[in-house]
C-alpha positions in Angstrom: -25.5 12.8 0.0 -24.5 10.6 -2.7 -26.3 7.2 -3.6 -24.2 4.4 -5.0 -26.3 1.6 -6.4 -24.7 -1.9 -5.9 -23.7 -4.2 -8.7 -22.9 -7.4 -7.2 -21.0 -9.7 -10.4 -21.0 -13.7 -9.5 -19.6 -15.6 -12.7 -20.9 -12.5 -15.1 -24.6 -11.7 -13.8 -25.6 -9.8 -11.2 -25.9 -11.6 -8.2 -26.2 -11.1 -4.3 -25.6 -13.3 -1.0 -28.6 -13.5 0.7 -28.8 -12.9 4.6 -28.5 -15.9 5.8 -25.6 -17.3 3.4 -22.0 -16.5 3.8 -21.0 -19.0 0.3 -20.5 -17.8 -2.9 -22.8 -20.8 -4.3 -25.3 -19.7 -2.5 -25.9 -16.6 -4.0 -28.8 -15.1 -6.2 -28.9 -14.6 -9.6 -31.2 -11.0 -10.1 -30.2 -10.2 -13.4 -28.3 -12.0 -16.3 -27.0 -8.6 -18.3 -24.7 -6.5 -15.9 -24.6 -3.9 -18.7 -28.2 -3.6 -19.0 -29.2 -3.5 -15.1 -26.2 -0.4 -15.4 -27.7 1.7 -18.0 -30.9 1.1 -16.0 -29.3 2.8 -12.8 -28.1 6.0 -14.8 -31.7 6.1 -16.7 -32.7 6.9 -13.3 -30.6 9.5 -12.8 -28.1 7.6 -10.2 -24.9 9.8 -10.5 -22.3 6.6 -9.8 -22.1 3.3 -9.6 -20.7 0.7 -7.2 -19.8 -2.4 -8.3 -18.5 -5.7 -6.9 -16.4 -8.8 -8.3 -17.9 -11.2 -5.7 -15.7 -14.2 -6.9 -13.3 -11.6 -6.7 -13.6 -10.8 -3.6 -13.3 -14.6 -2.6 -10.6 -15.2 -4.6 -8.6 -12.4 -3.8 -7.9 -11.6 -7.6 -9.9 -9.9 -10.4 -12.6 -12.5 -12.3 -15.4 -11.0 -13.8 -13.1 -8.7 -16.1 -15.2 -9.1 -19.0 -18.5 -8.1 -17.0 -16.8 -4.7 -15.8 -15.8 -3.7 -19.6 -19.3 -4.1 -20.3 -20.7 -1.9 -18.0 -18.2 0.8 -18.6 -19.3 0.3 -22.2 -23.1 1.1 -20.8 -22.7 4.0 -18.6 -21.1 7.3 -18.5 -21.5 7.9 -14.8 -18.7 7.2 -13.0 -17.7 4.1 -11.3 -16.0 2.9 -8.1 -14.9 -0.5 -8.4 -14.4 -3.4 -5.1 -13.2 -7.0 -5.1 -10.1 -8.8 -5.7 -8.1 -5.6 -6.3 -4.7 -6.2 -4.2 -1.7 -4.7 -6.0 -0.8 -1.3 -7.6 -0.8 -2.5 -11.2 -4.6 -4.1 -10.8 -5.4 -0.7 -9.3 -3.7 1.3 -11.9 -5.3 -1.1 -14.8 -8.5 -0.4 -14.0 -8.0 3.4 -13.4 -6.6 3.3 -17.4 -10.0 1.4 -18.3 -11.8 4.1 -16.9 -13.1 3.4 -13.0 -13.4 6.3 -11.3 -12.2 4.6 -8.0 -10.9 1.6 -6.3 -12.3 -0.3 -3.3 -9.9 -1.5 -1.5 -11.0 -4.3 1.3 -8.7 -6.8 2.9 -5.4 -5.2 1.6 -5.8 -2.5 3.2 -6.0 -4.1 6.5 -3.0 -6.9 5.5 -1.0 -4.4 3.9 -0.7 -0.8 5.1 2.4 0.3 3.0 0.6 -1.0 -0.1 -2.6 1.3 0.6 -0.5 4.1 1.7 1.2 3.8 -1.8 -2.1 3.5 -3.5 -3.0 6.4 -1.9 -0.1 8.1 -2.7 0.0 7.1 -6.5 -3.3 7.8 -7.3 -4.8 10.6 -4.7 -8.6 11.0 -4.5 -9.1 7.9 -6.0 -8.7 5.4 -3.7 -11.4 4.4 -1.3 -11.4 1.5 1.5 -14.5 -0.7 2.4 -14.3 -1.6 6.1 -16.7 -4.5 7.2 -17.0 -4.6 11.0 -18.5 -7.5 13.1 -19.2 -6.7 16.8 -16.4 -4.1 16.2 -13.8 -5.6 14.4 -12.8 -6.1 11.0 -14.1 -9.1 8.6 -12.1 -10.1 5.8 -12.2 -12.5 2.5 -15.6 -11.4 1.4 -17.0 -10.7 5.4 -16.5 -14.6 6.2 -13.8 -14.3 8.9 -12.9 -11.8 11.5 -9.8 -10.0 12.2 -8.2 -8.9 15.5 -8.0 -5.4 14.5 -10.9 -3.1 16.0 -13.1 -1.2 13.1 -12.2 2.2 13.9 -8.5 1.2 14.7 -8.4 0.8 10.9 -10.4 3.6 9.6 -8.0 5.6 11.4 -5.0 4.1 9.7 -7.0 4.6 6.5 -7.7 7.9 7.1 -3.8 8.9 7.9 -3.2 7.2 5.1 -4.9 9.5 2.8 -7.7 7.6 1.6 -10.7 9.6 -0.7 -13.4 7.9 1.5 -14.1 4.7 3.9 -17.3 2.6 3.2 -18.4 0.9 6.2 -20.8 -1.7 6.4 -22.1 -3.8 9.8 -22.3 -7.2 9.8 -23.9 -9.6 12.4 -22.3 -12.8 13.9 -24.2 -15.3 11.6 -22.1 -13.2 8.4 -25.4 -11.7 7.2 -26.0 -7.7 6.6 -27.9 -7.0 9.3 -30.3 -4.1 10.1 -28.6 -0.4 8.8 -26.6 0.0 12.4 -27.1 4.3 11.7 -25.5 4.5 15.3 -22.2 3.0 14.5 -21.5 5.0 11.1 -22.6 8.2 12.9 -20.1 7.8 15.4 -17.3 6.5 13.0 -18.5 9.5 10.6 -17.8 11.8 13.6 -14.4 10.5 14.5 -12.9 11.3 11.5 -12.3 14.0 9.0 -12.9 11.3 6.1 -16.2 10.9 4.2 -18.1 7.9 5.4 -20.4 6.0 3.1 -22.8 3.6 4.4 -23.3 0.3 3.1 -25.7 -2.6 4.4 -29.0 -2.7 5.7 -30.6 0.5 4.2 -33.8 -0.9 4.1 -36.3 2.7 3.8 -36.3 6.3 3.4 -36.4 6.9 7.1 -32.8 5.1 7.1 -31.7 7.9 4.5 -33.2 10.7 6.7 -31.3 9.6 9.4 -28.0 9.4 7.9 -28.5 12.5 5.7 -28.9 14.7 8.9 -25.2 13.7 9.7 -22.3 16.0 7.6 -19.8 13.1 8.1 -22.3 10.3 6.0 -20.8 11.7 2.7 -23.7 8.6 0.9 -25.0 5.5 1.2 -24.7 2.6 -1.3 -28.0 0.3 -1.9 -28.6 -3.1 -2.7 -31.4 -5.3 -2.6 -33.4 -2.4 -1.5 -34.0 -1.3 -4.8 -34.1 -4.6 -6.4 -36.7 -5.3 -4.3 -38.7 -2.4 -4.9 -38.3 -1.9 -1.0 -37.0 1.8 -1.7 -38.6 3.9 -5.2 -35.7 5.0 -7.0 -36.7 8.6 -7.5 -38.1 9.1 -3.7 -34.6 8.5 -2.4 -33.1 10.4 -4.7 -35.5 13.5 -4.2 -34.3 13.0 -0.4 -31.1 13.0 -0.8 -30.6 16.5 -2.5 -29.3 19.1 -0.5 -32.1 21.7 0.5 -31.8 24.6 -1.0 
């Protein structure tokens, strides 16, 4: 199982939305260099990285160009890349900077033939991030819901040709809630594509219970680590395959 941790960019630093904001002002500074807090990641032996253009995300376009270069300048390990990414020459410029793979979020629920020619163009490399609220889709940075159920999607994702899904749960008042381990086990087994978890992991027993599933392909952590909630090389150790 593969760990991704989360590098959340808000106007060049790396930030994060707290649980009980939904605004993009609102959220947290928890380090200035994005670089830096990168090559800290691969010093501890991460093996990618997943990174986020929050204002992106909001603004439906890429922003923090500048804080991506930087990190790509820092690390070696490979990257997959989410927010603001909604045409096939943003996808393909960032594939020529060097990003392993593309995130894909709202696009891929407003604009099937577009993801199923991303998919196409560029095969293996395109992932989709799926937020779900009581079961349906959230869009524009998890603010608003969709009519579209969760797994209705993932399926057209997964027919599509998509590398992977990342699915997150998020609860009505637009926080990450609690890791919802039942709902991304039961997505995991209705498909044939990897699922990554996202949101919530809060402790090792949350990685012990996902590892046991073959369809939870990794998990992606956030304030976890920052927080110190989760010791780097413990979940690491963990998430080896036995022998």
């Amino acid at each position: 199982m593969i760990l991704y941790p989360s590098i959340h960019i808000k106007d060049g630093v790396v930030a994060r939305l707290t649980r009980d904001s939904s605004y993009l002002s609102q959220a947290e500074v928890l380090h200035k260099n994005v670089g830096e807090r990168a090559a800290q990641f691969e010093a501890q032996k991460f093996s990618w990285l997943h990174v986020v253009d929050l204002n992106g995300a909001f603004e439906g376009r890429s922003v923090n160009a500048q804080a991506v270069d930087d990190i790509l300048k820092h690390v070696q390990i490979p990257i997959q890349l989410s927010g603001g990414i909604r045409d096939i020459a943003s996808i393909n410029h960032w594939l020529d900077k060097g990003i392993a793979k593309i995130v894909l979020t709202t696009v891929a629920l407003q604009n099937p033939e577009l993801l199923r020619e991303a998919c196409r163009l560029f095969p293996g490399r395109i992932v989709v991030k799926i937020d779900s609220r009581a079961g349906y889709v959230a869009v524009t940075g998890w603010t608003k819901s969709s009519t579209m159920k969760a797994l209705d999607l993932a399926l057209r994702v997964e027919d599509a040709g998509a590398a992977a899904i990342i699915y997150a749960d998020i609860n009505t008042d637009n926080a990450l809630s609690e890791i919802n381990t039942e709902a991304i086990i039961d997505l995991a087994f209705a498909l044939t594509t990897p699922v990554i978890a996202s949101g919530g992991v809060h402790s090792l027993q949350d990685l012990e219970e996902l590892k046991d599933n073959a369809g939870v392909a990794g998990v992606i952590l956030g304030q976890s680590l920052y927080s110190g909630k989760i010791n780097a090389a413990e979940a690491l150790a963990l998430a080896q395959p036995l022998d």
